[in-house]
C-alpha positions as CSV (number, residue, x, y, z in Angstrom):
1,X,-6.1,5.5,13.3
2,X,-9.0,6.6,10.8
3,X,-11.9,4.6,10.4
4,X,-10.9,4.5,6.5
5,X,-8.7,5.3,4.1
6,X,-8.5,4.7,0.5
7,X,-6.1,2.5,-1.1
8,X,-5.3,5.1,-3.9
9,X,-3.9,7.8,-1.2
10,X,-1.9,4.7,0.2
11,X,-0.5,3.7,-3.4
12,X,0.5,7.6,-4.4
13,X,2.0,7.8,-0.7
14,X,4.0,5.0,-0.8
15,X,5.0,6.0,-4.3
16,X,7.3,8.7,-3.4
17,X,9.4,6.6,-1.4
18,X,12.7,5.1,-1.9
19,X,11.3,1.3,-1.0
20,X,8.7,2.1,-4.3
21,X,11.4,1.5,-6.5
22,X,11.3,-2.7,-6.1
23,X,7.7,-2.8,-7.6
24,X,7.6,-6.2,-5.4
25,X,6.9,-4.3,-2.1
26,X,3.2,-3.8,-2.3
27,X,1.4,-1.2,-0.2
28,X,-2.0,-2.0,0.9
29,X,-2.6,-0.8,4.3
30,X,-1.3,1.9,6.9
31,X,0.1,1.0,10.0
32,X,-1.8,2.5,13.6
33,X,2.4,3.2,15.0
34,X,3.0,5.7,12.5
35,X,0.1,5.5,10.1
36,X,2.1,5.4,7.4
37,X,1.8,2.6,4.2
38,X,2.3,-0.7,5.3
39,X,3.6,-2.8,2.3
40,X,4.4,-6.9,1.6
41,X,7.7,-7.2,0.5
42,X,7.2,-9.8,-1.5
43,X,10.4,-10.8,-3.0
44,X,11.3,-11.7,0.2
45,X,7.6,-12.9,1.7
46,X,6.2,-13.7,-1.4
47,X,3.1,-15.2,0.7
48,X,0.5,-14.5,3.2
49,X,-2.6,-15.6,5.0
50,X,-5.4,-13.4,6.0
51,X,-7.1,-14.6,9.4
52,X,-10.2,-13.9,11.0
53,X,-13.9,-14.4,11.6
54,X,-17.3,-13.6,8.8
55,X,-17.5,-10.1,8.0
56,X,-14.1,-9.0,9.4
57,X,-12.7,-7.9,5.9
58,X,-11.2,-10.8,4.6
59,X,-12.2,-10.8,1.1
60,X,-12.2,-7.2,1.2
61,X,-8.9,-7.4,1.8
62,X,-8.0,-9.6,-1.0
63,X,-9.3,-7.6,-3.7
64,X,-7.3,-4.6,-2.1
65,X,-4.2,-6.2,-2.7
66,X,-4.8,-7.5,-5.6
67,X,-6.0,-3.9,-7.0
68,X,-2.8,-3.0,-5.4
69,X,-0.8,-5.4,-7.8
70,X,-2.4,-3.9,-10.9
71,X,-1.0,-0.2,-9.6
72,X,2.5,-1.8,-9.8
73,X,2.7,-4.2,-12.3
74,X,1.4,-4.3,-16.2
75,X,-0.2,-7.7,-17.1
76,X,2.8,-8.7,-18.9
77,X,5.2,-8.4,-15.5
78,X,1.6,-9.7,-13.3
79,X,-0.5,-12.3,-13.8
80,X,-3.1,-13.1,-11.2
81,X,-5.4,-16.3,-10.3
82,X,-8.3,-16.1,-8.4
83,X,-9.7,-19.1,-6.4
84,X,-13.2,-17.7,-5.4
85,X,-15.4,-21.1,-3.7
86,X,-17.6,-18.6,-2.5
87,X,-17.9,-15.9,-5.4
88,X,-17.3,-13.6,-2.7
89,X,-14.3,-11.6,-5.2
90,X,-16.5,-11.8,-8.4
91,X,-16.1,-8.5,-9.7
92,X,-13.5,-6.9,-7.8
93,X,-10.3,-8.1,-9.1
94,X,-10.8,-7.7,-13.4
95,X,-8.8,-6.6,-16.4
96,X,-6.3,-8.1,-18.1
97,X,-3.9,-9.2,-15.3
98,X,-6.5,-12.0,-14.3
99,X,-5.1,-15.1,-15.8
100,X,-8.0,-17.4,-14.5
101,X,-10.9,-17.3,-12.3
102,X,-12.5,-20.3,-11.1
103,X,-15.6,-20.8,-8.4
104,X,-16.5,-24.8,-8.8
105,X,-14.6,-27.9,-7.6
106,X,-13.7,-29.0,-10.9
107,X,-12.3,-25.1,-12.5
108,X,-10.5,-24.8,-9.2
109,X,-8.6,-28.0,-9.9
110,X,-7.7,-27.2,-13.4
111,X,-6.9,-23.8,-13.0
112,X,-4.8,-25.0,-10.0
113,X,-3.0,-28.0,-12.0
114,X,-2.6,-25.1,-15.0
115,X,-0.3,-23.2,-12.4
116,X,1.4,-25.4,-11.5
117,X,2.7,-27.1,-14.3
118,X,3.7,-23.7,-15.6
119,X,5.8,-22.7,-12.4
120,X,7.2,-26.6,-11.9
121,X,9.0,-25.3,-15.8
122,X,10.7,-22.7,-13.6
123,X,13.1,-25.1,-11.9
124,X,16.1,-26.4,-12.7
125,X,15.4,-30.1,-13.9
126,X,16.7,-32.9,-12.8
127,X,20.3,-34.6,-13.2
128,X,22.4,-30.9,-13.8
129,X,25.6,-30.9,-12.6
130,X,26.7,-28.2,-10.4
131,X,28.2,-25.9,-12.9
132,X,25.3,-26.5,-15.4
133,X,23.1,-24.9,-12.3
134,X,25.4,-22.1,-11.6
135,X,25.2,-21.2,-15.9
136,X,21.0,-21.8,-16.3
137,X,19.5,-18.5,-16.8
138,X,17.1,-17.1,-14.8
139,X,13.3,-17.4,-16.0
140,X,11.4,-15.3,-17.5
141,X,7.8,-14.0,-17.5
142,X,4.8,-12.9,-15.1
143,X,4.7,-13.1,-11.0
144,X,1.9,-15.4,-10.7
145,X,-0.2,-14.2,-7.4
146,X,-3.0,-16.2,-6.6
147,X,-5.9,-15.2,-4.2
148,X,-7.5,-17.3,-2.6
149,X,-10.6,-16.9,-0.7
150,X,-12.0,-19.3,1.9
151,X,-9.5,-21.7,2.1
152,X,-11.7,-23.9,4.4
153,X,-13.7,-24.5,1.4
154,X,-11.6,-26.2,-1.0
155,X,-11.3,-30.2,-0.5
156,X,-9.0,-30.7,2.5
157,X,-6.6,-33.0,2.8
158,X,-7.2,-36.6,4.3
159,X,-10.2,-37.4,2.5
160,X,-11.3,-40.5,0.3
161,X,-10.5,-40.2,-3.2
162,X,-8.6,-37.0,-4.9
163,X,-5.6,-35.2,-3.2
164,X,-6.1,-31.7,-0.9
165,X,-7.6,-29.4,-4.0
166,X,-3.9,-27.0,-3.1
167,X,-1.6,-30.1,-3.1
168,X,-0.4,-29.5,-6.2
169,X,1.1,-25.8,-5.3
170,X,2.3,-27.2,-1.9
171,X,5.9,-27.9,-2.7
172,X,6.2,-24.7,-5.2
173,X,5.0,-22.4,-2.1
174,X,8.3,-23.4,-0.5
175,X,10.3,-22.7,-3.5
176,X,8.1,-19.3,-4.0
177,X,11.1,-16.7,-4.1
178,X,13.1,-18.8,-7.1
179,X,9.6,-19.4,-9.7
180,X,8.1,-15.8,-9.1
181,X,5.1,-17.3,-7.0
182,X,2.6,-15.3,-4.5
183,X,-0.2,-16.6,-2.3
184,X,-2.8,-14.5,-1.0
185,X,-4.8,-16.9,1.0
186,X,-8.0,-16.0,3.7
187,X,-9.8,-18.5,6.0
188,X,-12.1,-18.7,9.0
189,X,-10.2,-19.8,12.4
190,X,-11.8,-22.8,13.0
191,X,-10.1,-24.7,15.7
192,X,-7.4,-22.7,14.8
193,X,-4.9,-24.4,17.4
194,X,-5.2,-27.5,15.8
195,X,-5.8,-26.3,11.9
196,X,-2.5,-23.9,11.8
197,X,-0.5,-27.6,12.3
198,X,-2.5,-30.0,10.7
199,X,-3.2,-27.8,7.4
200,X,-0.6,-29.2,5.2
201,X,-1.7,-25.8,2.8
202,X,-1.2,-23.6,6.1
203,X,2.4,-25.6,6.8
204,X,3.8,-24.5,3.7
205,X,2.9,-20.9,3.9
206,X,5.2,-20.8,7.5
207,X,7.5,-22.9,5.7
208,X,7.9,-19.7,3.4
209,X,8.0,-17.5,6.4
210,X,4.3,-16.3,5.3
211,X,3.0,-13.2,7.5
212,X,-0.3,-13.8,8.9
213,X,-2.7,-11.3,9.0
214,X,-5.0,-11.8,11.7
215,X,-8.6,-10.0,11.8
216,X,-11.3,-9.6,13.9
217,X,-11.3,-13.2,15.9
218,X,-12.2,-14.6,19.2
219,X,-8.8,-13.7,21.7
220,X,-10.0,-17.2,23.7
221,X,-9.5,-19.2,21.1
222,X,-6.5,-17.6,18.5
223,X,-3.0,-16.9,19.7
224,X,-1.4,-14.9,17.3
225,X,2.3,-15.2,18.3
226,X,3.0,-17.2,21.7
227,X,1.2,-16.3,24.2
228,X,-0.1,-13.0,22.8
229,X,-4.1,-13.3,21.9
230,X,-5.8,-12.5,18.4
231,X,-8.1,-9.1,19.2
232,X,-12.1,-8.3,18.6
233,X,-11.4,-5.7,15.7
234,X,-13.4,-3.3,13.4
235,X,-14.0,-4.9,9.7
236,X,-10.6,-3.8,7.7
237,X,-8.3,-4.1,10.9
238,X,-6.0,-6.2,11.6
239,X,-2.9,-7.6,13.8
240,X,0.1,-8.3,10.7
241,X,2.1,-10.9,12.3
242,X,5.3,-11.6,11.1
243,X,7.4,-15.3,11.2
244,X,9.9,-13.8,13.8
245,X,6.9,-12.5,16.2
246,X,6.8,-9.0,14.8
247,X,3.3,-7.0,15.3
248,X,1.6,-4.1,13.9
249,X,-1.5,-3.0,14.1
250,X,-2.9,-1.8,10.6
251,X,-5.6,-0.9,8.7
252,X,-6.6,-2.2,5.0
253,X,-7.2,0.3,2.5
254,X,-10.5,0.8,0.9
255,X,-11.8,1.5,-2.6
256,X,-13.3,4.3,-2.6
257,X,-14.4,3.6,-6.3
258,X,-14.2,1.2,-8.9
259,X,-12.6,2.5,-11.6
260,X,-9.1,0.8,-11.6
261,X,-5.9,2.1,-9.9
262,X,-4.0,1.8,-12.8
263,X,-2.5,4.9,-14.3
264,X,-4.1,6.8,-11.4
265,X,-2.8,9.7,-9.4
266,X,-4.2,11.2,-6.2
267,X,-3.4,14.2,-4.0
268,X,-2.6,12.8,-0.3
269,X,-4.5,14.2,2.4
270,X,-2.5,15.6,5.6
271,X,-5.8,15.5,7.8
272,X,-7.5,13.7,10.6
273,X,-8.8,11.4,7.8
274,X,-5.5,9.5,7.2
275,X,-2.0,11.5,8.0
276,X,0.8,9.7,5.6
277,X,4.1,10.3,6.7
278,X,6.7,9.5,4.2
279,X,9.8,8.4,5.3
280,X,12.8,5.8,5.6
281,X,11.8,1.9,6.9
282,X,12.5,1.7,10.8
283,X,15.5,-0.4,11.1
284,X,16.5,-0.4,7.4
285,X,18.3,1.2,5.2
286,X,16.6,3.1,2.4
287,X,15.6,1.2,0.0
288,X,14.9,-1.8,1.8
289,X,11.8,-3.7,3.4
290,X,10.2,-6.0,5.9
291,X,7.7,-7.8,6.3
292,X,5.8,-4.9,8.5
293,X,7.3,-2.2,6.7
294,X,5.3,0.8,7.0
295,X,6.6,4.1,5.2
């Protein structure tokens, strides 16, 4: 595995391959078992949480894939809102995809109740009868995908006073593959044993069969499937855990730049620096993707 790789010679590798074609997989990292592009399907995970410990890569890894999104969408087929407590993504996700960004308590609750009144129009309302459901059209407009960074900072849930700052997108989460919805969420572990159950936010992302990415943490304290520990790791590595116990080992790619991705090309280097190996998904037919797809 290099030390680094940029996301651009990820994005133009992946883009010769068959699975490129559903503009929902997004590639964002390579994978250490073949290095080749590991992409989120996400019209079939449209979530996932990013785990791991200060200065493992988390944020850094949230501006990759949203910088990833712009590659494959225009804003009209993308939107994207960014939930940044910390202004730890100010700058790094810009341009006219970005629907809202908001760093205070109060912006992040508006910008939040915004969403979701706009997704909640998505689904069927109530009192249809069966046939009325089978002839509704499908809706129409952007994938919303929200990053959020620092989950652990927004108001939890249990206190005196207002609601969780995400209750409001709990339920859609669930209902993310029918309304065009995508979380990108990071946190510190914590006492992760006891916050990946009691997090009602956290509940609803394995509800939706949400991969978890998990960083550099502490392998005493996080289990990352079972019985099988979380990993000291370099920043930008990272154990991608699906729902059914699937592991891979990966790396997220880096901007080597800032100009944007979009519209950009790049020659892919065959080198010790990265090797891409295109190819067909292990296990699936062409065309199709998991969860830890790598190409």
């Amino acid at each position: 595995m290099p030390e680094r790789i940029p996301l651009t010679r990820i994005v133009t590798a992946y883009a010769g391959t068959a699975a490129a074609a559903d503009p929902l997989n997004i590639p964002f990292a390579i994978g250490e078992t073949a290095l080749q592009p590991v992409a989120l399907p996400a019209r079939l995970v449209p979530n996932m949480l990013v785990m791991g410990r200060q200065l493992c890569g988390k944020t850094t890894t949230l501006a990759t894939f949203g910088q990833a999104v712009l590659s494959r969408f225009g804003p009209e087929q993308a939107q994207i809102t960014i939930l940044d407590p910390k202004t730890s993504l100010i700058g790094k996700v810009v341009g006219p995809h970005v629907r809202a960004y908001a760093y205070t308590a109060d912006d992040i609750d508006r910008v939040i109740a915004e969403l979701a009144a706009l997704l909640r129009d998505r689904l069927p309302p109530a009192g249809l009868t069966q046939q009325e459901l089978l002839q509704r059209s499908a809706w129409r407009g952007a994938h919303h995908f929200v990053l959020l960074d620092d989950e652990q900072e927004l108001r939890p849930h249990g206190g005196i006073g207002k609601p969780a700052a995400t209750a409001p997108l709990w339920g859609l989460i669930e209902r993310s593959r029918e309304i065009g919805l995508h979380v990108i969420a990071s946190r510190l572990p914590g006492n992760w044993a006891g916050v990946s159950v009691m997090n009602p936010f956290l509940q609803r992302l394995t509800a939706s069969r949400s991969p978890t990415l998990f960083m550099d943490n502490d392998p005493t304290n996080v289990k990352v499937f079972g019985r099988i520990s979380a990993q000291q790791l370099p920043p930008g590595r990272g154990l991608l855990v699906t729902s059914d116990g699937e592991i891979e080992g990966v790396l997220v790619g880096a901007r080597r730049d800032r100009r944007p991705l979009v519209g950009r090309r790049s020659g892919v280097s065959t080198g010790d620096e990265g090797r891409l190996r295109l190819g067909q998904f292990r296990g699936t037919r062409p065309g199709e993707a998991r969860c830890r797809c790598w190409m």
